[in-house]
C-alpha positions in Angstrom: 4.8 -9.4 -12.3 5.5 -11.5 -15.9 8.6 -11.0 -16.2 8.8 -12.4 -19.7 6.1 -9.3 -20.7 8.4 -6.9 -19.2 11.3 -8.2 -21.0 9.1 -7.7 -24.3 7.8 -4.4 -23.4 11.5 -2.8 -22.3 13.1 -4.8 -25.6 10.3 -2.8 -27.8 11.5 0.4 -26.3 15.1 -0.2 -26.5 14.5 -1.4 -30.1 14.7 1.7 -32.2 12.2 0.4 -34.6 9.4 2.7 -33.5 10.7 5.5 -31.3 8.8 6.3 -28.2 6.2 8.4 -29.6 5.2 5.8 -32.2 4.6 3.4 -29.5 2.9 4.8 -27.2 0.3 5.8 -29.6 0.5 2.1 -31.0 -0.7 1.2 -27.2 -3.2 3.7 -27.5 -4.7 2.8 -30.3 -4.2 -1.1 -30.9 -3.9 -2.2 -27.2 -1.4 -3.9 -25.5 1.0 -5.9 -26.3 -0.6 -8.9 -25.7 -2.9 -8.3 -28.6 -1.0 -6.5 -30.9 0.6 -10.0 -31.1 -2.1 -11.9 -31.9 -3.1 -9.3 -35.1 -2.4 -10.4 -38.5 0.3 -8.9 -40.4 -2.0 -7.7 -43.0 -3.5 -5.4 -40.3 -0.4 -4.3 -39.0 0.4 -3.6 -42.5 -2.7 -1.7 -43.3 -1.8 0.0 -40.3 0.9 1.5 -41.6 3.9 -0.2 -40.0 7.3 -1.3 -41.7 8.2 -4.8 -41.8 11.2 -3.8 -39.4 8.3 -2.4 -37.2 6.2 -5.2 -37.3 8.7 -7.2 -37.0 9.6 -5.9 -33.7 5.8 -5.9 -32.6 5.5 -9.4 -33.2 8.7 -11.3 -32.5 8.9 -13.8 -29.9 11.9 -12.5 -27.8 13.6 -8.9 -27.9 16.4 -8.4 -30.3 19.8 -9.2 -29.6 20.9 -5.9 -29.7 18.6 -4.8 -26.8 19.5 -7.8 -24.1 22.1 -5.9 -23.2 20.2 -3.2 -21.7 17.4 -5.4 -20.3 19.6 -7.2 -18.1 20.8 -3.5 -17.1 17.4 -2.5 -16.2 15.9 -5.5 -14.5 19.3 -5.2 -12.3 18.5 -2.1 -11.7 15.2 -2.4 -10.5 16.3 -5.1 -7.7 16.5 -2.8 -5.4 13.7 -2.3 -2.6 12.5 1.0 -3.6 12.8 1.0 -7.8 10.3 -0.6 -9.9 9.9 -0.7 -14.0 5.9 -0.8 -14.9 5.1 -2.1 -18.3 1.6 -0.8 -19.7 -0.2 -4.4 -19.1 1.5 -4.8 -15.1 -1.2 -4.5 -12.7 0.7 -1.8 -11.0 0.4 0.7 -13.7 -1.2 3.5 -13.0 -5.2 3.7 -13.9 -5.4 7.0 -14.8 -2.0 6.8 -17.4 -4.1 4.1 -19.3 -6.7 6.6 -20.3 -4.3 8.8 -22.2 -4.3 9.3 -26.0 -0.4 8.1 -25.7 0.3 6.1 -22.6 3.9 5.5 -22.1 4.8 1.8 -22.4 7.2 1.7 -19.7 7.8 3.8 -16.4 10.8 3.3 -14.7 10.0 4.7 -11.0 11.9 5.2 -7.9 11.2 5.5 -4.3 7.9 4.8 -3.5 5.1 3.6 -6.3 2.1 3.4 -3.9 2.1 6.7 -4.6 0.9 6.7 -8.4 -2.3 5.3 -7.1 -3.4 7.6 -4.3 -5.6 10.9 -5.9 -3.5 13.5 -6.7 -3.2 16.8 -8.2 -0.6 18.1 -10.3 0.7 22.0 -10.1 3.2 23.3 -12.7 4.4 26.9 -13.4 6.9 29.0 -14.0 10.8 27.8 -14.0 11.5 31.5 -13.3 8.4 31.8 -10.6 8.4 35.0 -8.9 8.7 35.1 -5.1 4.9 35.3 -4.8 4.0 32.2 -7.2 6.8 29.9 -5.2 5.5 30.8 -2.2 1.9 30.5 -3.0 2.7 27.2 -4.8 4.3 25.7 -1.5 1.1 27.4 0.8 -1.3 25.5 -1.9 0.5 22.6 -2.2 1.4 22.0 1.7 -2.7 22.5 2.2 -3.9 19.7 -0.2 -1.2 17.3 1.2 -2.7 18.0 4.6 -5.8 17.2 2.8 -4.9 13.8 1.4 -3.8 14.5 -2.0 -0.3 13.6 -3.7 1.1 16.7 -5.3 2.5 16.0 -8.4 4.7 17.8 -10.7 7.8 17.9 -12.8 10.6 18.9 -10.1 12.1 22.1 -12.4 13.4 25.4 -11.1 10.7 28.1 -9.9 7.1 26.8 -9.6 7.4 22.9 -9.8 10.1 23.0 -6.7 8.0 25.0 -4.6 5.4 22.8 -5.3 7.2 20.1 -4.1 8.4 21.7 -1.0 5.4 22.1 -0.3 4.1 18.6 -0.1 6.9 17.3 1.9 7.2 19.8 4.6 3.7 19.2 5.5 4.9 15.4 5.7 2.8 14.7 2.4 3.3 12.4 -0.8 4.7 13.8 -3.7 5.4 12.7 -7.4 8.4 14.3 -9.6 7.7 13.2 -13.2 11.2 13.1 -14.8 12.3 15.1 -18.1 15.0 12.4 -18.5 16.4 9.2 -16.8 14.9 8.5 -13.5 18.5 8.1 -12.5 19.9 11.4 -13.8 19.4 14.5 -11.4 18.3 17.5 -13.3 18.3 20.2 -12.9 21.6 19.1 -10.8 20.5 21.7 -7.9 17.7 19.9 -6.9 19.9 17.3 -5.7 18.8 17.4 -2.3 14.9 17.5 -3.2 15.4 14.6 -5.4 16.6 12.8 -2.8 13.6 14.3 -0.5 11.5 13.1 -3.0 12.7 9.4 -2.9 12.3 8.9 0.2 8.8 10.4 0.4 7.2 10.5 -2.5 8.2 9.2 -6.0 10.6 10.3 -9.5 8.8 8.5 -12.1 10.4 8.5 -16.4 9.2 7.3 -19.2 12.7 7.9 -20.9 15.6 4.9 -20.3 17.9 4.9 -17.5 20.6 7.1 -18.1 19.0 9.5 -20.7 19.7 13.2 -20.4 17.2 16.2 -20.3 17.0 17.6 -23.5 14.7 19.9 -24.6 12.7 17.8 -26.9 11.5 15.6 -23.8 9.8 17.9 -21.8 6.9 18.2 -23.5 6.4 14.4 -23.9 6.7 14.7 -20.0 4.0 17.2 -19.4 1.6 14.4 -20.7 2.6 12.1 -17.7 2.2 15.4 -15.3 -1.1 15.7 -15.8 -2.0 12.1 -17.1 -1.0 10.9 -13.3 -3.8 13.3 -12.0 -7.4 14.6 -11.7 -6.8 17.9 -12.1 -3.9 20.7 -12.9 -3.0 23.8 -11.1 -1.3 26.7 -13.2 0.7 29.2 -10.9 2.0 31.7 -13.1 3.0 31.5 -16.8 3.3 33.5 -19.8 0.9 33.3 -22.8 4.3 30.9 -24.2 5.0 28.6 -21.9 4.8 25.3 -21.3 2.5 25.2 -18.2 -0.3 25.8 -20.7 0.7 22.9 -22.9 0.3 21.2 -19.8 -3.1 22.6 -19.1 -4.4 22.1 -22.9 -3.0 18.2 -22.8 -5.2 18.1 -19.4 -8.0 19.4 -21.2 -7.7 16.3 -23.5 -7.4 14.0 -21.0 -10.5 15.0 -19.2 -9.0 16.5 -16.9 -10.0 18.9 -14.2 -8.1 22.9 -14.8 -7.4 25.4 -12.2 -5.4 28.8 -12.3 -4.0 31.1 -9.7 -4.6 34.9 -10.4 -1.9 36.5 -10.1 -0.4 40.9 -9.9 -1.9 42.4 -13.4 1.6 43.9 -14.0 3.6 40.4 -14.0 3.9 38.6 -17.3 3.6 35.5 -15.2 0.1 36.5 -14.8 -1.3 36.4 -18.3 -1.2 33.0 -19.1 -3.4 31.4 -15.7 -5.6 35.1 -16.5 -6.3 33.7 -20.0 -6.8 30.5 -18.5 -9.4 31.9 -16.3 -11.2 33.8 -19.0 -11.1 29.8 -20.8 -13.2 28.6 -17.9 -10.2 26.8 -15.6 -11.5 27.5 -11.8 -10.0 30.1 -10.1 -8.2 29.6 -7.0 -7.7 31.4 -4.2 -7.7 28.3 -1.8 -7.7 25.2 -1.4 -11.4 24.9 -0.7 -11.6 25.9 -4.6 -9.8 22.9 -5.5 -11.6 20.7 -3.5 -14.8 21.7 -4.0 -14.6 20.1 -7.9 -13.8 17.4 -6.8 -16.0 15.8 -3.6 -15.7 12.1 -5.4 -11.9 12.4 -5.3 -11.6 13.8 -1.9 -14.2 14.7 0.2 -14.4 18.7 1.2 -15.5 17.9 4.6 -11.6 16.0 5.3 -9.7 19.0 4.9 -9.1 20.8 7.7 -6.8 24.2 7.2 -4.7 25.7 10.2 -5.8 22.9 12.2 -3.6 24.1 15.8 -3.6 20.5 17.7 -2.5 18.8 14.2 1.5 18.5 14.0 2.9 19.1 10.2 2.1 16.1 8.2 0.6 14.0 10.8 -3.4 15.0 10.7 -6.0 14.3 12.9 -8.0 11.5 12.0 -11.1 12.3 10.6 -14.5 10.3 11.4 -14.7 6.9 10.2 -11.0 6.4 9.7 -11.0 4.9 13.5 -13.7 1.9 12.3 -11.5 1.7 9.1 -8.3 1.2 11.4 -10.1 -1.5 13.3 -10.4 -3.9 10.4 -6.6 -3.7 9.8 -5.2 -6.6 11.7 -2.0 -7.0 13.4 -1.0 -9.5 10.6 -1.9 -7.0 8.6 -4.5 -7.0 5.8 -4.8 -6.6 2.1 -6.7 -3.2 0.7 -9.0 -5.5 -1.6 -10.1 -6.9 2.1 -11.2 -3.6 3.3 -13.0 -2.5 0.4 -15.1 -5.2 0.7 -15.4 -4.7 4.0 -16.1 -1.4 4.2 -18.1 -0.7 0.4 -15.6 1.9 -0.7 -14.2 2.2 -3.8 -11.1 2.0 -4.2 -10.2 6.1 -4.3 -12.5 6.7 -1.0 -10.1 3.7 0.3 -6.8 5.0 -1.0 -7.5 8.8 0.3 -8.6 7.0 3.9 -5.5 4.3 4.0 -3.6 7.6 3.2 -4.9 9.7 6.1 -4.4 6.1 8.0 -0.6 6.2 7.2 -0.1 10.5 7.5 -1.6 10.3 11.1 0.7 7.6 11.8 -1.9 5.1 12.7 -0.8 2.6 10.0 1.6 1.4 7.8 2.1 -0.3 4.7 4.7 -2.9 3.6 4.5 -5.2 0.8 1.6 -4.1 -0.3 -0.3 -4.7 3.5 -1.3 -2.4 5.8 -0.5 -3.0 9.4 -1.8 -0.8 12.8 1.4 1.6 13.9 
């Protein structure tokens, strides 16, 4: 990683001179930081930046006043399982990049392999009725089994089922945070954060320490469904937020799906509108699947398979040809996709199932036989 980028990118966000919103659209629509550098001042200008903005852009070193909190982070993220991702690092996610506003910096803890498998995002209801939790840890628990990450934003109700879900079937899951990756909230989900860590990944855009306030959320949602092919509504009310979460999805070429839901439940309306929009409906996982063979093949998943203990599926054909390329040395993933011809999702979703079955494992960025 260039450390001196990341220094630039995390002073530009602890500068104050454009808040976070400002930035990340800046990314979106100027580039990166690299090259907003090399543009004149005039353009910048023209633009529509400040001096005190473009002198932030364009200044050599971060500000005085943000050192401080630099050194804070980059001691933070010494430890083996946190990172900080700047918007140029080659270990920022793909599919974030495509975004109308990308966040410039992710602070992320526990395991960031995780932001580059396919995944799916399901979001719903903080106050989720006992059929759309339980649904939403069936649903999600299924498409872990099937290889994808399950990734949503770790609140009350709908989002913590989802996450259940995942990791009782032994699956990867992503919690996208509504403030500091380092601040638990809500405080409940203590023990699932922790969960989460440890198999999955918390992931913020917002600096260590801040708190959830109400403004961030929907900045969040963007992240949600930015970090994955598609979004799953189970239940939400023609208000709430899951549907800002489906409409930013919309933008971002994303795929929708909705669970129906009782006709008498207000919880209904919103994925039933959804529906009537043209999201896919879902009554299994097939219907997820289905829309997307290029992600992860349909002909992996295999529900209620009996000889297959939780989280540890079978493996499915070609996976044992794949395994036999991975040395006891172990070997980089850009060797096997030339080895193999896959790209690198068809190699990700098999490395995956690889590492679920507990035929492989990966450390320091190699894989190695089990």
């Amino acid at each position: 990683m260039d450390d001196a980028l990341l220094e630039d990118y995390l002073g530009l966000a602890h500068n104050g001179a454009l808040n976070a919103s400002a930035l990340a659209r800046t990314l979106s629509e100027l580039g990166p930081l690299s090259r907003i550098r090399r543009l004149p001042a005039a353009q910048l200008q023209e633009a529509g930046f400040s001096e005190d903005q473009i002198t932030a852009l364009t200044a050599a070193k971060p500000a005085t006043h943000c050192r401080g909190r630099i050194r804070s982070d980059l001691a933070w993220a010494t430890a083996d399982d946190r990172a900080i991702l700047h918007f140029e690092s080659p270990d920022y996610p793909a599919l974030l990049r495509e975004i109308a506003a990308p966040p410039p910096v992710l602070y992320v803890e526990g395991r960031p392999e995780c932001l580059h498998f396919p995944g799916i995002a399901m979001v719903g209801s903080r106050r989720g009725s006992a059929y759309g939790r339980r649904h939403a840890e069936w649903l999600a628990g299924e498409l872990s089994e099937a290889g994808l990450v399950i990734c949503s934003g770790m609140a009350l109700g709908i989002d913590t089922a989802a996450h259940k879900g995942a990791l009782d079937a032994g699956g990867y899951t992503i919690a996208v945070m509504g403030a500091g990756v380092d601040v638990c909230y809500p405080a409940r989900n203590r023990e699932l954060r922790e969960r989460i860590r440890e198999q999955g990944a918390l992931v913020s855009e917002f600096p260590l320490g801040a708190p959830a306030i109400p403004m961030n959320f929907p900045r969040r949602n963007r992240i949600v469904s930015g970090l994955a092919a598609g979004v799953v509504v189970i239940e939400a009310s023609l208000k709430s937020g899951s549907l800002v979460t489906a409409k930013l999805a919309l933008q971002q070429n994303r795929e929708i799906f909705a669970m129906p839901g009782p006709i008498s439940s207000s919880f209904s309306r919103g994925c039933h509108q959804l529906i009537r929009q043209g999201a896919t409906l879902v009554e299994s996982p097939e219907d997820i699947l289905r829309e997307m063979p290029e992600i992860i093949p349909l002909d992996s998943f295999r529900p209620n398979a009996s000889n297959a203990r939780p989280g540890k599926p079978a493996l499915a054909a070609g996976d044992a040809n794949l395994l036999a390329l991975i040395e006891e040395s172990g070997t980089l993933p850009e060797s096997l996709a030339r080895q193999t011809g896959l790209t690198q999702q068809q190699l990700n979703v098999r490395l995956l199932q690889l590492e679920l079955a507990g035929a492989v494992i990966n450390q320091g960025g190699r894989y190695f036989p089990d």
